[in-house]
PDB file of N, CA, C and O in Angstrom:
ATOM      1  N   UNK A   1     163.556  91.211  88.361  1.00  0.00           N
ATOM      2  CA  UNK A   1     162.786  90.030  88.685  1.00  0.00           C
ATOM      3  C   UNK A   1     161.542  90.388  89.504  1.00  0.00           C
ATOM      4  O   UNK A   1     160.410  89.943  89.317  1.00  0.00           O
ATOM      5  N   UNK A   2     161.983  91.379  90.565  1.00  0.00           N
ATOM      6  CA  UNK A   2     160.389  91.702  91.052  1.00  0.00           C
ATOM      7  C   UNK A   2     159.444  92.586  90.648  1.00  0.00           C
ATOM      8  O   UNK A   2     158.333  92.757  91.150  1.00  0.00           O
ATOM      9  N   UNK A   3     160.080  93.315  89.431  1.00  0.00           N
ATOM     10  CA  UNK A   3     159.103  93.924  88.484  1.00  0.00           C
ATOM     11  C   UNK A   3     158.483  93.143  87.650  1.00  0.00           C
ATOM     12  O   UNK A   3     157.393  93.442  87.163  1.00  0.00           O
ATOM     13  N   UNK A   4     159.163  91.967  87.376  1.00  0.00           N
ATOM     14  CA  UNK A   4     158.299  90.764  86.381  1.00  0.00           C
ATOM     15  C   UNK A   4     157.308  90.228  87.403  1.00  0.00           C
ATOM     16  O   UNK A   4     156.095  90.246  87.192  1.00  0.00           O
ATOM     17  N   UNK A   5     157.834  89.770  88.467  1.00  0.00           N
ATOM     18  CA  UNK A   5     156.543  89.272  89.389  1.00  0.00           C
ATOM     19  C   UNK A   5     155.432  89.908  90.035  1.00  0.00           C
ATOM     20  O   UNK A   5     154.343  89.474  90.412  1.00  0.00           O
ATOM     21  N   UNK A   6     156.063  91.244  90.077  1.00  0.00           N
ATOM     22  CA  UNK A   6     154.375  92.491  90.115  1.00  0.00           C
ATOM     23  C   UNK A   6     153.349  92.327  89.298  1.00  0.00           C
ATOM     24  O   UNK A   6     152.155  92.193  89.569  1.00  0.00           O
ATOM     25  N   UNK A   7     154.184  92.356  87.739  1.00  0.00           N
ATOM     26  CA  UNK A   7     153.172  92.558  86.382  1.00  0.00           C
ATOM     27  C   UNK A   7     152.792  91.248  86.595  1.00  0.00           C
ATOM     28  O   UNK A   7     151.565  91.195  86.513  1.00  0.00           O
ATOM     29  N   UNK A   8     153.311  90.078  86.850  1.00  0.00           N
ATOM     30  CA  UNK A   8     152.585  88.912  86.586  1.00  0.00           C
ATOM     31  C   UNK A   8     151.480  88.681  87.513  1.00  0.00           C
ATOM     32  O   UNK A   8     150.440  88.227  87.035  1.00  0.00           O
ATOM     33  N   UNK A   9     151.548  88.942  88.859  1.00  0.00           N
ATOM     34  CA  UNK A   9     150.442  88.869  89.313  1.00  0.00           C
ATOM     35  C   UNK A   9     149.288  90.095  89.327  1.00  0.00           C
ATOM     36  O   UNK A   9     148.133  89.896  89.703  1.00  0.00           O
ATOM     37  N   UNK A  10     149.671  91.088  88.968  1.00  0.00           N
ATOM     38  CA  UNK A  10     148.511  92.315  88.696  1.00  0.00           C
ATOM     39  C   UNK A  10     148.007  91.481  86.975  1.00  0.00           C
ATOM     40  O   UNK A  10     146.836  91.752  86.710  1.00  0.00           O
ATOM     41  N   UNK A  11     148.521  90.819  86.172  1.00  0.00           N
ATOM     42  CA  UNK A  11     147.826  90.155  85.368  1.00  0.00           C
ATOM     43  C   UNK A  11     146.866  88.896  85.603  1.00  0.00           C
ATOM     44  O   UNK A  11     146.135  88.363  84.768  1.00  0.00           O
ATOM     45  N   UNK A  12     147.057  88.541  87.000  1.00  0.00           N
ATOM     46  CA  UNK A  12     146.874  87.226  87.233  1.00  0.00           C
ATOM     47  C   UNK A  12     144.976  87.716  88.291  1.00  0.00           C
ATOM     48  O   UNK A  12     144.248  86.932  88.900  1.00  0.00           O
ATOM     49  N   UNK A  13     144.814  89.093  88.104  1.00  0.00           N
ATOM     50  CA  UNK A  13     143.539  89.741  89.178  1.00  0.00           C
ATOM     51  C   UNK A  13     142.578  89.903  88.198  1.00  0.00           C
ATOM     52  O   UNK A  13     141.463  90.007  88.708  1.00  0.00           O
ATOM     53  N   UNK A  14     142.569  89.983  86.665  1.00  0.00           N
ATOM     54  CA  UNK A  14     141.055  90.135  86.112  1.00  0.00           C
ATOM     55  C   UNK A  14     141.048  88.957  85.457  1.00  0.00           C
ATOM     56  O   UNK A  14     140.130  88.770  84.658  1.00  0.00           O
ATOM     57  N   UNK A  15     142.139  87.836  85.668  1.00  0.00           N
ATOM     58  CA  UNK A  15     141.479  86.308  85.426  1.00  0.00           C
ATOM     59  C   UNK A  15     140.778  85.639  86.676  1.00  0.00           C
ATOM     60  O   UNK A  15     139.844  84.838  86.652  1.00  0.00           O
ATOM     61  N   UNK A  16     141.519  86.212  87.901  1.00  0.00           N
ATOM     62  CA  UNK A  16     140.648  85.362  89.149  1.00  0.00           C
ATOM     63  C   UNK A  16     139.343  86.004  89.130  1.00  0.00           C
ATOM     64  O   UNK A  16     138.483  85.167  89.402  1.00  0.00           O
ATOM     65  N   UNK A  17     138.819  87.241  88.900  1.00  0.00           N
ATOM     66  CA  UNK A  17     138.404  88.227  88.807  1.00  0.00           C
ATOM     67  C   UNK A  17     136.889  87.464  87.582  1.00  0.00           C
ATOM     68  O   UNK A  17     135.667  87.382  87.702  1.00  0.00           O
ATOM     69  N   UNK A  18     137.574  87.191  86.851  1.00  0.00           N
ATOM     70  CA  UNK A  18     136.555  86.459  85.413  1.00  0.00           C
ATOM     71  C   UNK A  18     136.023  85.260  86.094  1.00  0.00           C
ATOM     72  O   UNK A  18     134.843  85.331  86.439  1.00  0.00           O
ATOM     73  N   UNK A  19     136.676  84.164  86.355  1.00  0.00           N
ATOM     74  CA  UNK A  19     136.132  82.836  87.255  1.00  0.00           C
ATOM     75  C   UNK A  19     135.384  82.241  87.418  1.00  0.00           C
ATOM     76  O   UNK A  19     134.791  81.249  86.994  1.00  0.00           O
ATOM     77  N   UNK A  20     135.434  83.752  88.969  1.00  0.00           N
ATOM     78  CA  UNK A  20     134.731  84.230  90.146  1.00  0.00           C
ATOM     79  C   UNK A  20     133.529  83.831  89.817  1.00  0.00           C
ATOM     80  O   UNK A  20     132.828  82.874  90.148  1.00  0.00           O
ATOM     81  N   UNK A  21     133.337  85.229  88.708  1.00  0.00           N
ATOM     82  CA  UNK A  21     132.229  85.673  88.066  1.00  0.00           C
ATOM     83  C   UNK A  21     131.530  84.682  87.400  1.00  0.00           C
ATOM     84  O   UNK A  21     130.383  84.375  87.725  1.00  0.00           O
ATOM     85  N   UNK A  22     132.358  83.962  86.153  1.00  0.00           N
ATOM     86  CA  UNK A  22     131.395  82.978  85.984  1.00  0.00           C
ATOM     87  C   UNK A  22     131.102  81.899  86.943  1.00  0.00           C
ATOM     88  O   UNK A  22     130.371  81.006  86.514  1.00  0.00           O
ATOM     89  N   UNK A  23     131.510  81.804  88.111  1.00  0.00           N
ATOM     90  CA  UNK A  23     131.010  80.473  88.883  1.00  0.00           C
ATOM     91  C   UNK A  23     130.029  80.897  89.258  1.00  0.00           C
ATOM     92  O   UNK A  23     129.002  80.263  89.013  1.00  0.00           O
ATOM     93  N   UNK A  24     129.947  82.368  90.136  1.00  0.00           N
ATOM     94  CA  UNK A  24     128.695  83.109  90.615  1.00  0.00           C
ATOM     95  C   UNK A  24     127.658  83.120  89.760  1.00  0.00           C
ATOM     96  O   UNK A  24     126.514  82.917  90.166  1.00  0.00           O
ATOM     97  N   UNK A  25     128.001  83.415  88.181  1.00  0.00           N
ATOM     98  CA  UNK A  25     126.506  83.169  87.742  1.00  0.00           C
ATOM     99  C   UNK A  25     126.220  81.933  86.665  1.00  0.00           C
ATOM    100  O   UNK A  25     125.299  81.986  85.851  1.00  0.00           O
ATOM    101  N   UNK A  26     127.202  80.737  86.784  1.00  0.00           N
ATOM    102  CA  UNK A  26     126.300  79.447  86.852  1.00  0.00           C
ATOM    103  C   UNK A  26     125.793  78.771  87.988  1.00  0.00           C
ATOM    104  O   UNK A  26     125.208  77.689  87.953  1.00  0.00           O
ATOM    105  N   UNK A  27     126.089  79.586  89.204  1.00  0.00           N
ATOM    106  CA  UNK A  27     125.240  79.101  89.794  1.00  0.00           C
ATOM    107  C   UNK A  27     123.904  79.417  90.054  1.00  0.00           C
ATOM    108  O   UNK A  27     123.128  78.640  90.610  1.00  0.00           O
ATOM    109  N   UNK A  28     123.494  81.006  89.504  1.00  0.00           N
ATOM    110  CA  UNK A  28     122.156  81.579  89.172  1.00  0.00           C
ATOM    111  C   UNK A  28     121.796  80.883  88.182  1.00  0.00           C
ATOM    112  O   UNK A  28     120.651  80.485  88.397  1.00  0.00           O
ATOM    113  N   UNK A  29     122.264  80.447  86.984  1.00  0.00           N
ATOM    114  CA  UNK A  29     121.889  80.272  85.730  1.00  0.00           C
ATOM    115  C   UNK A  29     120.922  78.321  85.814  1.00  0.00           C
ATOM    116  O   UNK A  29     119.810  77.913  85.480  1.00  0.00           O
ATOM    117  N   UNK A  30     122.106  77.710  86.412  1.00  0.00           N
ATOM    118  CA  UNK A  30     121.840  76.304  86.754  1.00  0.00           C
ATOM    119  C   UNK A  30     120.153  76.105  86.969  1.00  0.00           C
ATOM    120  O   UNK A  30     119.899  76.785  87.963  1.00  0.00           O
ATOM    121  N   UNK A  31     118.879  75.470  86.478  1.00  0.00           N
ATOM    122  CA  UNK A  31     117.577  75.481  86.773  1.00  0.00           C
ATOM    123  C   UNK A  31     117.468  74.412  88.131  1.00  0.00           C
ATOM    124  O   UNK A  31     118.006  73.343  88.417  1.00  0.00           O
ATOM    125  N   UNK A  32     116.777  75.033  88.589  1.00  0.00           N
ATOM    126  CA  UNK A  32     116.124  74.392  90.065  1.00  0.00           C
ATOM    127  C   UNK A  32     116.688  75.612  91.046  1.00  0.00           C
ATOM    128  O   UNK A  32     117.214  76.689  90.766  1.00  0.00           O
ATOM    129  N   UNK A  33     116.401  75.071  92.144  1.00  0.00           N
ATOM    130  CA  UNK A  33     116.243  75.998  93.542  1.00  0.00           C
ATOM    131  C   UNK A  33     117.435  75.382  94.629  1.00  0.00           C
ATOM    132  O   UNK A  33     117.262  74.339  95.259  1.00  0.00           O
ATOM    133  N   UNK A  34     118.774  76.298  94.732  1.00  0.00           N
ATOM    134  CA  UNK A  34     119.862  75.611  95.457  1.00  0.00           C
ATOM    135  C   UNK A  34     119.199  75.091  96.709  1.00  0.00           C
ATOM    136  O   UNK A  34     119.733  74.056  97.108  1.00  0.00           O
ATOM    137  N   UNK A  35     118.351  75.445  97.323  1.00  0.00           N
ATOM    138  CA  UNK A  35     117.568  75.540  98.583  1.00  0.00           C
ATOM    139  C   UNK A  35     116.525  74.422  98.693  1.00  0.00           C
ATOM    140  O   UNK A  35     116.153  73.992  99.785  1.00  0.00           O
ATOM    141  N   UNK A  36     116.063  73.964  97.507  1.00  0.00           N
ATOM    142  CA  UNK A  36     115.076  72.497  97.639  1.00  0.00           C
ATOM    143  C   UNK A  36     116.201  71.311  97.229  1.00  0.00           C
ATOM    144  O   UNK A  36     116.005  70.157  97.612  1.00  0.00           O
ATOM    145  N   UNK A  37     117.280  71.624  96.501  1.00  0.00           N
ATOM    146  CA  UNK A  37     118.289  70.899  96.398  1.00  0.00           C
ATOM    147  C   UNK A  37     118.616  70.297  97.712  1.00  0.00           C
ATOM    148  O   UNK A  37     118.608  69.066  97.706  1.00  0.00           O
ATOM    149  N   UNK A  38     118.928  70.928  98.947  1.00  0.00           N
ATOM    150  CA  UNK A  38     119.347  70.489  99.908  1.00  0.00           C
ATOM    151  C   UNK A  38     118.700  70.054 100.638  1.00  0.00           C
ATOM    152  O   UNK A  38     119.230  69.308 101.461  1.00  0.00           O
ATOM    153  N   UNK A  39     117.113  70.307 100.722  1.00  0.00           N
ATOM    154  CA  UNK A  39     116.559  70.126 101.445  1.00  0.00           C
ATOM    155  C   UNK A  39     115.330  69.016 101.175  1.00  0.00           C
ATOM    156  O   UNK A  39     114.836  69.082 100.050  1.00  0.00           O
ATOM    157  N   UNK A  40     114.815  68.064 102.029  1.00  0.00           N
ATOM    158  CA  UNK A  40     114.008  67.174 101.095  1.00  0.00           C
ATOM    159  C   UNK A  40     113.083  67.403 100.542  1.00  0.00           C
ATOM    160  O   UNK A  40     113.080  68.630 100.440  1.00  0.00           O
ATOM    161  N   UNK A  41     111.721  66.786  99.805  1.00  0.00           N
ATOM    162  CA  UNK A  41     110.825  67.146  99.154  1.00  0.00           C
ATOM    163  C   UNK A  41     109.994  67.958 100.078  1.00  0.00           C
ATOM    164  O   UNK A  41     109.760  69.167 100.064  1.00  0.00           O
ATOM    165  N   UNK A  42     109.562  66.926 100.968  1.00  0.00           N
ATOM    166  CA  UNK A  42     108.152  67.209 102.067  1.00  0.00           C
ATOM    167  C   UNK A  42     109.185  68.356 103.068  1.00  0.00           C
ATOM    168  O   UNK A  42     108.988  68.141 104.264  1.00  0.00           O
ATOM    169  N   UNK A  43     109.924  69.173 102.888  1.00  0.00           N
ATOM    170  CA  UNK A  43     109.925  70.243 103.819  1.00  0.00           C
ATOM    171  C   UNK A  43     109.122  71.440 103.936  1.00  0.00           C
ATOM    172  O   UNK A  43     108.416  71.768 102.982  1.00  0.00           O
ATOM    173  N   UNK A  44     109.147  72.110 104.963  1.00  0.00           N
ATOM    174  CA  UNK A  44     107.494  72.682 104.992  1.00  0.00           C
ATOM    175  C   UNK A  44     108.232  74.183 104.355  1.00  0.00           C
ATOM    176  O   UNK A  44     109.360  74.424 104.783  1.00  0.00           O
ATOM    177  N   UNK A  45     107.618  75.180 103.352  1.00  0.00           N
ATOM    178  CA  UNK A  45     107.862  76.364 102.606  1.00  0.00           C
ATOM    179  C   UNK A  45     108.470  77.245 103.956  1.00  0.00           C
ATOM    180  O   UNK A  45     109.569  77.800 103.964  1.00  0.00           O
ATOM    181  N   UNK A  46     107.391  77.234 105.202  1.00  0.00           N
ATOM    182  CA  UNK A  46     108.662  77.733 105.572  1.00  0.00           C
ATOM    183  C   UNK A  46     110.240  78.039 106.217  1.00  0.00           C
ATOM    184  O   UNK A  46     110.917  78.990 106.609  1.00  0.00           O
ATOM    185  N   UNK A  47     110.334  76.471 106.032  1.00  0.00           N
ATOM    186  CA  UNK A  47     112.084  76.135 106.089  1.00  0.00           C
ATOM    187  C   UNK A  47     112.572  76.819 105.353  1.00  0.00           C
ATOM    188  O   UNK A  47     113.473  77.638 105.536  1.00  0.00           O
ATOM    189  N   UNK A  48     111.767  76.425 104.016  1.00  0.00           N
ATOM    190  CA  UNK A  48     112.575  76.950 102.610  1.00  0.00           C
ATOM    191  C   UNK A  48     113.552  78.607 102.562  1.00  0.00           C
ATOM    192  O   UNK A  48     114.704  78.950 102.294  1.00  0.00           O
ATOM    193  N   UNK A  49     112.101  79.355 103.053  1.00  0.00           N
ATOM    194  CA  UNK A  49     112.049  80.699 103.119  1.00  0.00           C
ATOM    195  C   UNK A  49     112.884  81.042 104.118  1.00  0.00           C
ATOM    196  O   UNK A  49     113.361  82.177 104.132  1.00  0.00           O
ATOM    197  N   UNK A  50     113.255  79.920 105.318  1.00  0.00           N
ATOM    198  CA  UNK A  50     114.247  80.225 106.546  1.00  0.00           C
ATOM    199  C   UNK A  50     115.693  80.020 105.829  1.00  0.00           C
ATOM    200  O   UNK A  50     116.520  80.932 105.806  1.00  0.00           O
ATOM    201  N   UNK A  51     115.906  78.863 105.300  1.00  0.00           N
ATOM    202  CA  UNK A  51     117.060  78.415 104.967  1.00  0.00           C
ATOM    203  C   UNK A  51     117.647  79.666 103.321  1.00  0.00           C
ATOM    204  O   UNK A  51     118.735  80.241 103.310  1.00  0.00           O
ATOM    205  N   UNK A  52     117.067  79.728 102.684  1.00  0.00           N
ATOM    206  CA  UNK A  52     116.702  80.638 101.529  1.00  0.00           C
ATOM    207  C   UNK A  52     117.479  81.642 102.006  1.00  0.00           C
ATOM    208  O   UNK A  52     118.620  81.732 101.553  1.00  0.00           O
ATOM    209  N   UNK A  53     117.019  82.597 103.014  1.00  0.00           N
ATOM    210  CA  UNK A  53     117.414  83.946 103.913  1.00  0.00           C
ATOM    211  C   UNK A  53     118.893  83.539 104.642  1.00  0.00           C
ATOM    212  O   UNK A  53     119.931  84.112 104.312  1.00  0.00           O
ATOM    213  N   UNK A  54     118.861  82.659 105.497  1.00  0.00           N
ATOM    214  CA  UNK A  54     120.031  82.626 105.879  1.00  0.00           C
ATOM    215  C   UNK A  54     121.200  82.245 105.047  1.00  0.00           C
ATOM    216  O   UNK A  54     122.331  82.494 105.463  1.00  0.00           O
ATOM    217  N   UNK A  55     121.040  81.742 104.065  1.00  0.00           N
ATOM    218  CA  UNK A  55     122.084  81.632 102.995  1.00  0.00           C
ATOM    219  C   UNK A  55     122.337  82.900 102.044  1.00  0.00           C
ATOM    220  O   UNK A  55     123.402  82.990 101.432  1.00  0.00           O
ATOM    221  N   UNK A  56     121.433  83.784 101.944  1.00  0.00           N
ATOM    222  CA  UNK A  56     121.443  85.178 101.628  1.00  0.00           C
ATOM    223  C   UNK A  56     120.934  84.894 100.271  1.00  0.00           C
ATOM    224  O   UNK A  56     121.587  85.619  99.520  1.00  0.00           O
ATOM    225  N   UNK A  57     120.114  84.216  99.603  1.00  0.00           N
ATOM    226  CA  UNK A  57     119.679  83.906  98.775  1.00  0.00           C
ATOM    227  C   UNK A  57     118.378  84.277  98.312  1.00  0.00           C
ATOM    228  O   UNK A  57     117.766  83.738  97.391  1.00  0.00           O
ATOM    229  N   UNK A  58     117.963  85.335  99.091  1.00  0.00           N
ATOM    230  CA  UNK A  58     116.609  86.452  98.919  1.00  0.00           C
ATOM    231  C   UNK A  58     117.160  87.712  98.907  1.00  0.00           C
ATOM    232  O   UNK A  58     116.446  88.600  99.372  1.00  0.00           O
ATOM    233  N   UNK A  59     118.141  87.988  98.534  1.00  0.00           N
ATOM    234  CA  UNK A  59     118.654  89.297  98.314  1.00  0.00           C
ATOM    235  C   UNK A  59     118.971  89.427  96.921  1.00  0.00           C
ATOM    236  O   UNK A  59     119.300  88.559  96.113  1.00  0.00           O
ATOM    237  N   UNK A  60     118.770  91.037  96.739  1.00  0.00           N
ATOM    238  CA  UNK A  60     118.893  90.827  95.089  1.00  0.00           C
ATOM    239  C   UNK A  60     120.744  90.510  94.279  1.00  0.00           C
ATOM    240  O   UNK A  60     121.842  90.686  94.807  1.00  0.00           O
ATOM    241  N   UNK A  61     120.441  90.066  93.036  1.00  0.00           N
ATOM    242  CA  UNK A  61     121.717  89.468  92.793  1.00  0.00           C
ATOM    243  C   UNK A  61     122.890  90.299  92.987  1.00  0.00           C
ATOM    244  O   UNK A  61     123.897  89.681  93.334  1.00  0.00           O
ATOM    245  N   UNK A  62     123.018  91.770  92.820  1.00  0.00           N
ATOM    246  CA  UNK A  62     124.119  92.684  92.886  1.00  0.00           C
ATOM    247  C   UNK A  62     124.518  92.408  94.593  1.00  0.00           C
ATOM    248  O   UNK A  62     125.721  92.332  94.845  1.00  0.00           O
ATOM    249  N   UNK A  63     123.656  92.279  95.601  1.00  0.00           N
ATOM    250  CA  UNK A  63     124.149  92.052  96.967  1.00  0.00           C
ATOM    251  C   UNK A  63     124.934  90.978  96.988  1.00  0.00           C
ATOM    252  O   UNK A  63     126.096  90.820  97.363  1.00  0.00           O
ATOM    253  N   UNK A  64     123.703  89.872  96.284  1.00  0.00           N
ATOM    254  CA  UNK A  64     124.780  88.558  96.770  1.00  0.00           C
ATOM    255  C   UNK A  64     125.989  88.377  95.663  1.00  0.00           C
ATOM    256  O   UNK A  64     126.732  87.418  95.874  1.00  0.00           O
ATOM    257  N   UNK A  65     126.232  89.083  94.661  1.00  0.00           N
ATOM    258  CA  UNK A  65     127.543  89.152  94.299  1.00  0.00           C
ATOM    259  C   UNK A  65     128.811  89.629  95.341  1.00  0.00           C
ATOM    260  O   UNK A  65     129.856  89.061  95.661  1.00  0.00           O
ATOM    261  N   UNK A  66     128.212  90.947  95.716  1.00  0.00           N
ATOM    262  CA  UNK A  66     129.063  91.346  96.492  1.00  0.00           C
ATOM    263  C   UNK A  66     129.477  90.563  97.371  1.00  0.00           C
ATOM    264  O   UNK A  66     130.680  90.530  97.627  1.00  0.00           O
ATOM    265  N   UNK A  67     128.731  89.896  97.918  1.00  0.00           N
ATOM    266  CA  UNK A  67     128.970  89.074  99.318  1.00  0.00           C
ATOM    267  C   UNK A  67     129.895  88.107  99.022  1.00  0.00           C
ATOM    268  O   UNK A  67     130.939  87.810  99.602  1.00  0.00           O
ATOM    269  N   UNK A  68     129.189  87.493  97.692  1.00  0.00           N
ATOM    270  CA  UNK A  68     130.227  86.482  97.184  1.00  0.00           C
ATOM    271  C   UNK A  68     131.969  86.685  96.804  1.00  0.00           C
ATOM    272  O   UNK A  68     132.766  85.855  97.241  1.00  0.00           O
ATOM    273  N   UNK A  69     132.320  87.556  96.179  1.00  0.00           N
ATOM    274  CA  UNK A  69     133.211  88.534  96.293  1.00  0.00           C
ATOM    275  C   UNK A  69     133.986  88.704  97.353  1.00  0.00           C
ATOM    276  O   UNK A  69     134.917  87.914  97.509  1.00  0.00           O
ATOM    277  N   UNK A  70     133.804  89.605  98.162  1.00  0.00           N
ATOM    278  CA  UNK A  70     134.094  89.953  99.292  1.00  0.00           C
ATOM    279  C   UNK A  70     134.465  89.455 100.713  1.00  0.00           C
ATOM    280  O   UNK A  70     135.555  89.237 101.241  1.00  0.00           O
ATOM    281  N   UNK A  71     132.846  89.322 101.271  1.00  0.00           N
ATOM    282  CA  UNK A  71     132.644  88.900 102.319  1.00  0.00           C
ATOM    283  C   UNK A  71     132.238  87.635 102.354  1.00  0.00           C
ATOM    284  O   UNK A  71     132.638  87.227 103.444  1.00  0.00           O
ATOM    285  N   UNK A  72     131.663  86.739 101.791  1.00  0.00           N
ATOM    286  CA  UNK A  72     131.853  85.096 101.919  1.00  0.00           C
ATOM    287  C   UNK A  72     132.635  84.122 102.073  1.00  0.00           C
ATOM    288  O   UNK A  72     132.786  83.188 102.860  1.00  0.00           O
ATOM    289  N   UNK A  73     133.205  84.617 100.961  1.00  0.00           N
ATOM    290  CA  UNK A  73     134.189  83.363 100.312  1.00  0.00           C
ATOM    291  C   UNK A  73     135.770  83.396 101.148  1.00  0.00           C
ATOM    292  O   UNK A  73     136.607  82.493 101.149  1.00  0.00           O
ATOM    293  N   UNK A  74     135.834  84.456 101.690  1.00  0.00           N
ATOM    294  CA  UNK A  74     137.361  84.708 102.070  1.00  0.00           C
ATOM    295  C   UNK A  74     136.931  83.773 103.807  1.00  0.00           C
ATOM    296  O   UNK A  74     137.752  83.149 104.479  1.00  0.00           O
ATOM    297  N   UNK A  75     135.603  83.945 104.104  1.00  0.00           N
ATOM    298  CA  UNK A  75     135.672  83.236 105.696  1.00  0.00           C
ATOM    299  C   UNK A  75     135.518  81.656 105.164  1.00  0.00           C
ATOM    300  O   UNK A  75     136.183  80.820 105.776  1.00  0.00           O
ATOM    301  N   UNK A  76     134.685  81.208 104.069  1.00  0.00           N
ATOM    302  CA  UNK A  76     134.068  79.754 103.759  1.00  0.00           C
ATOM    303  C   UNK A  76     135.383  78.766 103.519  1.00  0.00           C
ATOM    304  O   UNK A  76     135.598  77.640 103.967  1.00  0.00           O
ATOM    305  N   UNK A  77     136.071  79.488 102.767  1.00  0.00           N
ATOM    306  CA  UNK A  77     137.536  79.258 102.217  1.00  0.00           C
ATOM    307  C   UNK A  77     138.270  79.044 103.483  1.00  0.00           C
ATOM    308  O   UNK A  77     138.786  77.940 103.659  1.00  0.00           O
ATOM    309  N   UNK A  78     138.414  80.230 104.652  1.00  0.00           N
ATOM    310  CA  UNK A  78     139.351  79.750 105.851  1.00  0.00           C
ATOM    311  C   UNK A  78     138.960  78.562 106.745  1.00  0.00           C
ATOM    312  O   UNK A  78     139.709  77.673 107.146  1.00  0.00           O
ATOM    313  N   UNK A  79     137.095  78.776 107.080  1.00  0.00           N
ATOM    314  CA  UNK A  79     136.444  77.660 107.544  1.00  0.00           C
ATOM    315  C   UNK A  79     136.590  76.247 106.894  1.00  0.00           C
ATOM    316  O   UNK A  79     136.288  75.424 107.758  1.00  0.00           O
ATOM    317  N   UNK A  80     136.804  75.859 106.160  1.00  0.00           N
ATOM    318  CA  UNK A  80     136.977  74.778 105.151  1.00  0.00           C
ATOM    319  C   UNK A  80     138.281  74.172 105.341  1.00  0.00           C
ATOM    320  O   UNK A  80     138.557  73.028 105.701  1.00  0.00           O
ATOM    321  N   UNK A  81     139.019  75.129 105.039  1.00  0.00           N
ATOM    322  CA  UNK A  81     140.863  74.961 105.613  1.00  0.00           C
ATOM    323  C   UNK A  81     140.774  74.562 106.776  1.00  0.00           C
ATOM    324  O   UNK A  81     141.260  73.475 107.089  1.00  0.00           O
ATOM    325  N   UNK A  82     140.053  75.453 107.786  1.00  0.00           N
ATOM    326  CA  UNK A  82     140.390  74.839 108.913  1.00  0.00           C
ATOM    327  C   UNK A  82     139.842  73.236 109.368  1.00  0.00           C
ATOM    328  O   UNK A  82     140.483  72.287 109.818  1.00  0.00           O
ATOM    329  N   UNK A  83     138.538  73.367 109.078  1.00  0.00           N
ATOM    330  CA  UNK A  83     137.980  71.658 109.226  1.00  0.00           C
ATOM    331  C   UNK A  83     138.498  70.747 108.809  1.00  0.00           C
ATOM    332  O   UNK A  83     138.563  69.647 109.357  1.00  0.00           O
ATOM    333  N   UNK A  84     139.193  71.224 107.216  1.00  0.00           N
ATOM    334  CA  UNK A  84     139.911  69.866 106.779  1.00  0.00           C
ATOM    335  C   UNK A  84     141.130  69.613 107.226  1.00  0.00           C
ATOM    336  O   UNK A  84     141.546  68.455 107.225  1.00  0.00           O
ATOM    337  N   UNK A  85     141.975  70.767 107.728  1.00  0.00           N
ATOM    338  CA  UNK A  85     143.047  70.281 108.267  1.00  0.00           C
ATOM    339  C   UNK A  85     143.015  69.609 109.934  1.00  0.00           C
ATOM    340  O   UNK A  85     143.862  68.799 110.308  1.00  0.00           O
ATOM    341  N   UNK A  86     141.887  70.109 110.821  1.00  0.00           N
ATOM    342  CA  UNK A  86     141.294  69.794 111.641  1.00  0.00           C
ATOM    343  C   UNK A  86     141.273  67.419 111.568  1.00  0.00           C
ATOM    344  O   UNK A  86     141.585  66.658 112.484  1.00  0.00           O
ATOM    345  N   UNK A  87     140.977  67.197 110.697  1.00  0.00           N
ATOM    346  CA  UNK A  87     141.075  66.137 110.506  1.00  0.00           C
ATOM    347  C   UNK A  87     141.818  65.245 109.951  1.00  0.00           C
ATOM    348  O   UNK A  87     141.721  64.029 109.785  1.00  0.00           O
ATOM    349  N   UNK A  88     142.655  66.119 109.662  1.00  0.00           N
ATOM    350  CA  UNK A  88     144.070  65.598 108.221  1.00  0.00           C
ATOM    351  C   UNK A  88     144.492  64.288 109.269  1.00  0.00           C
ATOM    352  O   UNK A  88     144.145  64.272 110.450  1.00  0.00           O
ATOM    353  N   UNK A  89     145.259  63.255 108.652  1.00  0.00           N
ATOM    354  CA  UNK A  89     145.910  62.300 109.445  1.00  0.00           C
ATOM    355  C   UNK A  89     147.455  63.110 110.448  1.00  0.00           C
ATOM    356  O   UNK A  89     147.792  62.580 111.506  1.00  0.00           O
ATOM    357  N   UNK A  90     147.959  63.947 110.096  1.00  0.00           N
ATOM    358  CA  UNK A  90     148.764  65.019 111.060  1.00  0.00           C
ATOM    359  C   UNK A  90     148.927  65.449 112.146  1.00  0.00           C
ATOM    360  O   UNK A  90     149.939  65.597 112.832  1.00  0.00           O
ATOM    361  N   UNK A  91     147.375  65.762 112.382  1.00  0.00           N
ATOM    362  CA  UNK A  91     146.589  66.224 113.698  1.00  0.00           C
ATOM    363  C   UNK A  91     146.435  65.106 114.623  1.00  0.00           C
ATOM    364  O   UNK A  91     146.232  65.271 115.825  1.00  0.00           O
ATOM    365  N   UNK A  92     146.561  63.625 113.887  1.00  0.00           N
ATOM    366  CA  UNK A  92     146.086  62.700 115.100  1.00  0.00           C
ATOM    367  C   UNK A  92     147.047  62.087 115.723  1.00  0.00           C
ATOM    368  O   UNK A  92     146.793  61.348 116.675  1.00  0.00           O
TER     369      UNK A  92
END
């Protein structure tokens, strides 16, 4: 039984693995600018270029894969958990 549940989840790493990947690049692919999306029309270019950078979104795409991958998603994911449970009806 725990040799079936090894193989099943070492099968279950180049589908999370695929996803990933395509979420990461519809979100390159998607037309417009994630960064004027959020931000209103009349903001001045260089917000843009501030907000742009700090989202890591001036780095070339192999970085911000990685990041995405790696180092992003595993803190955005815990941060998220935590806020929402932070407010759950549980907590009050």
């Amino acid at each position: 039984m725990v040799r079936y549940l090894f193989k099943r989840f070492l099968l279950t790493l180049p589908a999370l693995w695929l996803v990933l990947t395509l979420v990461f690049l519809m979100i390159h692919i998607v037309p417009g600018d994630p960064v004027e999306q959020m931000l209103d029309e009349g903001t001045a270019p260089g917000q843009l270029t501030q907000l742009s950078h700090a989202l890591g979104l001036d780095l070339p795409l192999r970085t911000q894969y990685g990041h995405y991958l790696w180092a992003t998603r595993p803190r955005r994911s815990w941060a998220i958990l935590q806020v929402s449970s932070a407010g759950s009806p549980n907590n009050i």
